[in-house]
C-alpha positions as MATLAB code, in Angstrom:
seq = 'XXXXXXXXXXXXXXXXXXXXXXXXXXXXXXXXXXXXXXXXXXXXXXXXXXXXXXXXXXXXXXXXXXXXXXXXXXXXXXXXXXXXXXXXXXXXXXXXXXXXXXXXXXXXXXXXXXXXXXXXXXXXXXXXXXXXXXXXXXXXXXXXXXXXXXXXXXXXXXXXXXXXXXXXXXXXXXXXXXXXXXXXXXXXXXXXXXXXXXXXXXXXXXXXXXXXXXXXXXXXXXXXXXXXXXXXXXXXXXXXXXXXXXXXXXXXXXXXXXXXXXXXXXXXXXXXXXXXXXXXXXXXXXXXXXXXXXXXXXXXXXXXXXXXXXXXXXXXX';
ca = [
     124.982   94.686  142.976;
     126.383   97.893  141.279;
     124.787   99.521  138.532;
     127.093   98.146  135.598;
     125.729   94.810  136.499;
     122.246   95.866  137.132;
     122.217   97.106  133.623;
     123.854   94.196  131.631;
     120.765   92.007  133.569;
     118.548   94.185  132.294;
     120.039   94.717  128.803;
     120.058   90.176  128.773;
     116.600   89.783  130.232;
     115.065   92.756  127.424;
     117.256   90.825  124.428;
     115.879   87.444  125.587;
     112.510   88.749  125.381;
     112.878   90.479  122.338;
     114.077   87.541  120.123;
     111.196   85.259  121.569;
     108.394   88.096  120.590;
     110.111   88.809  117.688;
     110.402   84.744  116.758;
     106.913   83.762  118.262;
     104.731   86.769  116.805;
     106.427   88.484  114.661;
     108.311   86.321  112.264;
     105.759   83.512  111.244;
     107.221   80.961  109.143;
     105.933   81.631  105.300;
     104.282   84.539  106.450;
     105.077   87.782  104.711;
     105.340   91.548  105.856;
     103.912   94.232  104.584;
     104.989   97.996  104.484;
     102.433   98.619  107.356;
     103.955   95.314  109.661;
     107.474   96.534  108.769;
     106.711   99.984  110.272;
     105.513   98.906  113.390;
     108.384   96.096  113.752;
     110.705   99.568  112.853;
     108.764  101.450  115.615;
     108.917   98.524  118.232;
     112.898   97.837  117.469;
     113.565  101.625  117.844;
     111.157  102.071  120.913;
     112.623   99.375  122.812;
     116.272  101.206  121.904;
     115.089  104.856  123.600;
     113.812  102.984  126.462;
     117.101  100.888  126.993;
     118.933  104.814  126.620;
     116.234  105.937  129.485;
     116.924  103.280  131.568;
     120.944  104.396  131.384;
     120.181  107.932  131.543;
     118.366  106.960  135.178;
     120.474  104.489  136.705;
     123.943  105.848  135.594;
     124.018  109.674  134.230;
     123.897  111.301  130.837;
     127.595  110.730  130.098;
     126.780  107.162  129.664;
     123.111  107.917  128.350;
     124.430  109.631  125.293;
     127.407  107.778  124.717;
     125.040  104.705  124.130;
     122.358  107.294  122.080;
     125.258  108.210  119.849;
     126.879  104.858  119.523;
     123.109  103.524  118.644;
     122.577  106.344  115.417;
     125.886  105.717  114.162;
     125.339  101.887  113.988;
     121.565  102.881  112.932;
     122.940  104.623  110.326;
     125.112  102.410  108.774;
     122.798   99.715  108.441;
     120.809  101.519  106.436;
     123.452  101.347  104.143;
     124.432   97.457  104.818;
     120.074   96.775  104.103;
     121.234   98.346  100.197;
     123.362   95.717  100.019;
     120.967   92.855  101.456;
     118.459   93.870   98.682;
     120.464   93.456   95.970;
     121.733   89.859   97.393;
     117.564   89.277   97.611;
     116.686   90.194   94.433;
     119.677   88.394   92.697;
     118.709   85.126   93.973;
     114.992   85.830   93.742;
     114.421   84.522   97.729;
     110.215   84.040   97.705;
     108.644   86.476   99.705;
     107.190   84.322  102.193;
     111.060   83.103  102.923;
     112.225   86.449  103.511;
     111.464   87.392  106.649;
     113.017   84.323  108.260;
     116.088   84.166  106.452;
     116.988   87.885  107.258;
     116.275   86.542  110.793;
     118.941   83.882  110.677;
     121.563   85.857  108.990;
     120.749   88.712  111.389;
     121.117   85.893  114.724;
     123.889   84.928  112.808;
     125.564   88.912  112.278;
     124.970   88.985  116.268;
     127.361   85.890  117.207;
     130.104   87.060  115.056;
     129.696   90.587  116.480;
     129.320   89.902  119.971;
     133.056   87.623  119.035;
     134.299   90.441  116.966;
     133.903   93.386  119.738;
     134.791   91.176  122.538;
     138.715   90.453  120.420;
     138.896   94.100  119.532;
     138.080   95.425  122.850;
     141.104   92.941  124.377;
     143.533   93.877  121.852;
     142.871   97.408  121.909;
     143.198   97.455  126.049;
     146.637   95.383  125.337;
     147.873   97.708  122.678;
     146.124  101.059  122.964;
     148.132  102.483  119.720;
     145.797  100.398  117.759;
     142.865  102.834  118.603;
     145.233  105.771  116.347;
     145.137  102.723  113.326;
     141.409  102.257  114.018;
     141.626  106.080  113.355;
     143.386  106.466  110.077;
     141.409  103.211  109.159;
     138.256  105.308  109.387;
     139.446  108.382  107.510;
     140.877  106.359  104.866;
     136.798  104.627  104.325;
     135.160  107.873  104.511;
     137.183  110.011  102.286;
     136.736  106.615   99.948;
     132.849  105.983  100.905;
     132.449  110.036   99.971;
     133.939  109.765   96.757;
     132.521  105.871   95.669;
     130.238  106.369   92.346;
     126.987  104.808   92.416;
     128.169  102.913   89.503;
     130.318  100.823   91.709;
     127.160   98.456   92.917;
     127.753   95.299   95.005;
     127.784   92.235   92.515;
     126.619   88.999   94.736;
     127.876   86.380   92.069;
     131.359   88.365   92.519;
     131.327   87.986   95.786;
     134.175   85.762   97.446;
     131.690   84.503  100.146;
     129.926   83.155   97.056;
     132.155   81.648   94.977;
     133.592   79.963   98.463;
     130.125   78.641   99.200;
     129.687   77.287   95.209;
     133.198   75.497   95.644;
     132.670   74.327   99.524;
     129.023   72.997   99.037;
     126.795   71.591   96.830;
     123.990   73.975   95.617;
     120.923   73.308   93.953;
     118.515   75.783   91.969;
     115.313   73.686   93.563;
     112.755   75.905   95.219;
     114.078   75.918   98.708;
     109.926   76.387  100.324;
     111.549   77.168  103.899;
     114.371   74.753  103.847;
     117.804   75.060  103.587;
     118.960   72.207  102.538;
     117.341   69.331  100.665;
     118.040   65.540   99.910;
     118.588   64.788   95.986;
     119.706   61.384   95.004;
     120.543   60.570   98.582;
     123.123   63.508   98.754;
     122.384   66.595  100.190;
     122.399   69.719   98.655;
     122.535   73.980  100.147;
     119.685   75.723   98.468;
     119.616   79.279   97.506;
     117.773   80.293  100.694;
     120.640   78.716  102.487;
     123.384   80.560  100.587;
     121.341   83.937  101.192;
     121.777   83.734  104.588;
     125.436   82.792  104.980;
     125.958   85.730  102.391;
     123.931   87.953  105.092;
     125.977   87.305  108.133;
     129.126   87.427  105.907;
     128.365   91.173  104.380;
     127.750   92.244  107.886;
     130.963   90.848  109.162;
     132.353   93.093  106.071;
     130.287   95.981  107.497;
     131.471   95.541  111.146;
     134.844   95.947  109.756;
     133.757   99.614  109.510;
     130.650   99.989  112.241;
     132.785   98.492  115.193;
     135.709  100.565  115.087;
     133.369  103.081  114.601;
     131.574  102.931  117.955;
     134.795  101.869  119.929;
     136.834  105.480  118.433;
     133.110  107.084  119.517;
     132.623  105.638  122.830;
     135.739  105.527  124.535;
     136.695  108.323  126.248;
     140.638  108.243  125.919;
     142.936  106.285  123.064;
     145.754  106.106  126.392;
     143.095  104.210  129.101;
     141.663  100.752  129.476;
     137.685  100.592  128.376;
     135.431  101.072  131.681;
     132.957   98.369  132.215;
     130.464  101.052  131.125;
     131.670  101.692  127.825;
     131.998   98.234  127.102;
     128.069   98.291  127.767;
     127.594  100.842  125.366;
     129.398   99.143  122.832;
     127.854   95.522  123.002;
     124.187   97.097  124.077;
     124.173   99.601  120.741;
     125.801   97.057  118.137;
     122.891   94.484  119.421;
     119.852   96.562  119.338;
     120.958   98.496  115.947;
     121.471   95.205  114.087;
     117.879   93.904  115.973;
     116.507   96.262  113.904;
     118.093   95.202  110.153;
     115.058   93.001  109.740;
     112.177   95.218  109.693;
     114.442   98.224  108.086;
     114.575   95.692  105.211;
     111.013   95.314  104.527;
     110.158   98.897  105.514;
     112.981  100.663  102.941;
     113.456   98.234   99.811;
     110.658  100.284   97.784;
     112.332  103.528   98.716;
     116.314  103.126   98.563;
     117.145  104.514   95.889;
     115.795  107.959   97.719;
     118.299  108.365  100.031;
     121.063  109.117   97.456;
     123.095  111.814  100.102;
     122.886  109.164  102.913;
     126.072  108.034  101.592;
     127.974  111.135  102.032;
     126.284  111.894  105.483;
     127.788  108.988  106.565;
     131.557  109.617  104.860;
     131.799  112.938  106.459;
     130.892  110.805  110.749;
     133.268  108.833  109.681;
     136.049  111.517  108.725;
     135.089  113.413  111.629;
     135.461  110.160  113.856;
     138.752  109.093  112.284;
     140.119  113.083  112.927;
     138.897  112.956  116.945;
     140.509  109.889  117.477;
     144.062  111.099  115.906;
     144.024  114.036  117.282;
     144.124  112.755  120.873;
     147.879  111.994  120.264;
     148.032  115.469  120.849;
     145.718  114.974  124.020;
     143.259  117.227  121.994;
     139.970  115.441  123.169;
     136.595  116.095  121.323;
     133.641  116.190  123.582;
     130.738  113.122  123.278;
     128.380  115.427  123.016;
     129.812  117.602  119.901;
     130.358  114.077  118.681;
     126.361  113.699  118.967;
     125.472  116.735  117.117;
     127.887  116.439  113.898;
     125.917  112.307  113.897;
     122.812  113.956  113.668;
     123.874  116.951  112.134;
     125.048  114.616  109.268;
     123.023  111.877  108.797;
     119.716  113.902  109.411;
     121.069  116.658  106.577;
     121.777  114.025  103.968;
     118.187  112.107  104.505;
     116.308  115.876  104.274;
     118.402  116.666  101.255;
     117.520  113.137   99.618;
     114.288  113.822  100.358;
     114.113  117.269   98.849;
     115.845  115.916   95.700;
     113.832  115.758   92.644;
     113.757  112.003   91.362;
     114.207  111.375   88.063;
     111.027  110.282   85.729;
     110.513  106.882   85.277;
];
């Protein structure tokens, strides 16, 4: 058995047991989480990452190791910025607090199918047609110059949404309290409640958001624009994606009271992307930027625009 294999057994047999803790004690039905549960959910999610990057770091080398460490804090990063968008699609349809917690869950099981789909199409095209990797590149300077410059004015409006209005003209919907369930029998037809529109509007904005976070990690991990992926980058890719989006949940609950802090976060993560969207056009020119540079300006970045959010005086109430 070589190592490649020997890690995706390891990376299926951690998941596996992940989602069955995670279902079976830590995501009670009605049950809801505190700041204090949320941090230690945070702390398990993340601590489960570093050991997954320990485990690469030993059985295949630090090349690999800190592809998957950078791929994981780019993907960690933006979902900080896809949970702003999940709280305003809670609070708009007022989802009961004891609900919560499962219906991120679903969405989030939901986000991981479509990925897994998404990665394993882009990866095929991309070995077919490696010129794609230079659109993939101009794709991502294009969103960060635009991400840099966005107002915060321009706020994600759920009832504009076209995964809404779809859902409103598809289904039935009723305003009933949903109590767990998503969908419920009235007059012997049966109707989507809000709970169950919440959730296909989850895994929908993170398809939206993959648009940006997969192409992301593919210009980041692979190692040429001209070569095939290596079985061990397509590791890194599925293995980072997976454990970063794990963790959406209990981000959620742990940074709803405080988002409106990280007001540079936004900017940190225009200037990866630039930077990401440069290295990969500039290997036309076989002008290759090194992983581990690429791992410095991440946390160079993101770190710099949470300390200066930080630092930032709020405004008074």
């Amino acid at each position: 058995m070589s190592t490649t294999q020997l890690a995706y057994i390891v990376f299926g047999i951690v998941l596996v047991l992940a989602l069955l803790f995670d279902l079976g004690l830590m995501s009670k039905k009605h049950a809801t989480v505190s700041i204090k549960k949320a941090l230690w959910q945070t702390l398990f999610w993340v601590g489960l990452s570093m050991v997954f990057w320990a485990f690469l770091w030993i059985e295949k080398d630090s090349y690999v190791a800190t592809k998957y460490i950078s791929a994981y804090l780019m993907e960690w990063s933006l979902s900080i910025d896809n949970i702003f968008v999940f709280i305003l699609i809670f609070s708009f349809f007022k989802v009961n607090e004891m609900d919560a917690g499962r219906a991120l869950l679903v969405g989030i099981l939901l986000a991981i199918v479509f990925r897994v789909i998404f990665i394993a199409l882009g990866i095929e095209l991309i070995n077919r047609f490696h010129w794609l990797m230079y659109v993939f590149g101009a794709f991502l300077l294009y969103t960060g110059i635009k991400l840099f410059i966005r107002k915060e004015d321009d706020e994600y409006d759920p009832q504009q949404s076209k995964v809404y209005k779809a859902v409103t003209k598809l289904f039935r919907i009723t305003d009933r309290q949903a109590n767990g369930k998503y969908v419920i029998p009235i007059q012997n037809k049966w109707y989507f409640t809000s709970l169950a529109v919440v959730v296909l509007m989850l895994a929908a904005t993170d398809i939206v958001f993959a648009l940006d976070s997969i192409p992301t990690v593919v210009t980041l991990v692979r190692s040429s624009a001209k070569q095939a992926f290596t079985p061990d980058e397509v590791l890194v890719i599925y293995s980072s994606n997976v454990f970063a989006v794990l963790g959406l949940r209990s981000l959620f609950f742990l940074l709803r009271g405080a988002v409106n802090r990280f007001v540079y976060l936004q900017q940190g993560i225009a200037v990866v992307l630039v930077f990401i969207g440069i290295k990969m056009l500039i290997e036309f020119f076989d002008i290759h930027i090194s992983i581990y540079l690429s791992l410095g300006v991440i946390v160079l970045c993101i770190a710099g625009s949470i300390v200066a959010s930080l630092l930032k005086k709020q405004p008074q109430a």
